[in-house]
N, C-alpha and C positions, 0 to 999 in steps of 0.2 A: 234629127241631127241639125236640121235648119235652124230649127226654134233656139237649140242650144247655140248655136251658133251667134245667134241672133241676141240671147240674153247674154253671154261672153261680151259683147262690143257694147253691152248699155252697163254693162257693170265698169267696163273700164272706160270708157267714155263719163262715166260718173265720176270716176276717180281723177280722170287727164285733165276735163274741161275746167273743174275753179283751181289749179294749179296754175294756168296760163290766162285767166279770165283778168287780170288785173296788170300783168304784161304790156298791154298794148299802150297804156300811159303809159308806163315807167319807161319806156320804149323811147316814145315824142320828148317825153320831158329830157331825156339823154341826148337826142339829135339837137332840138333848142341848146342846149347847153354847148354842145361840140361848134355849131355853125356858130353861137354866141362868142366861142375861145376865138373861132378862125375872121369872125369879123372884128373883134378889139384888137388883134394881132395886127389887119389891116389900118384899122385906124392907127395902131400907133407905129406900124411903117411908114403911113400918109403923114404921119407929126414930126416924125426924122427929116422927111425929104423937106417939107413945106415950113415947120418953123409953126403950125396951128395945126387943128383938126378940122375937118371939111365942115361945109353948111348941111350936106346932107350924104347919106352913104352909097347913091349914085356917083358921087367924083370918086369912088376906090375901082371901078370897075374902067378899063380892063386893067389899069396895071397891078392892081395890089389884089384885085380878086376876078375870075373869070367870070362871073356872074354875081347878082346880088339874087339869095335865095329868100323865097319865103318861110316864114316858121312852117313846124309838122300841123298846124291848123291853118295853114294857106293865109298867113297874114305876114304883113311886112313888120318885121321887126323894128319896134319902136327906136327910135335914136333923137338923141336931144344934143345939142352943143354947150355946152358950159363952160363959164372963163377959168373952170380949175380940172377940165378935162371934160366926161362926156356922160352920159347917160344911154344906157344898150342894154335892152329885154326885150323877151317875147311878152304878149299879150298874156298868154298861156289859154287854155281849153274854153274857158269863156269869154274869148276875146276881146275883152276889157282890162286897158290897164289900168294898175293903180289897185288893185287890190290882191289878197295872197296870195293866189294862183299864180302871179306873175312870175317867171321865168330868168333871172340873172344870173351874171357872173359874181 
């Protein structure tokens, strides 16, 4: 009865585990994306109030955001200034920007 018991959980264990094996990116790549809406949101409350966009995304904190997060790979979110708005992405999983993996709105 054990034995059966035992091949039971490898047969569905065979069948659960690449059902959710590919999840846990699609997962990061969602959360990047969500905190990416909730910081461009901020920069462009900070562009109402101030008339520009900040030098870096430390001046949004605390009023326009409670904290500046890092992406779901524990890096700060890239942010550039430009004179026709801004530039904002995660690095993404190889943290390197600048090539496809990167992470935008």
């Amino acid at each position: 009865e054990l034995m059966l018991v035992v091949i039971i959980i490898g047969i569905l264990a065979s069948i659960i585990v690449p059902r959710f094996a590919g999840r846990s990116k699609q997962a990061r790549v969602s959360a990047a994306l969500a905190n990416i809406k909730s910081i461009a949101l901020a920069l462009d409350l900070y562009e109402l109030d101030e008339g520009r966009y900040p030098d870096n995304l430390a001046a949004l904190v605390p009023k326009y955001l409670k904290k500046l997060r890092k992406d779901p790979w524990d890096m700060d979110y890239y942010y550039e200034k430009k004179t026709d708005g801004y530039i904002l992405r995660s690095c993404g999983p190889d943290k390197t920007c600048g090539n496809e993996d990167d992470i935008e709105e």
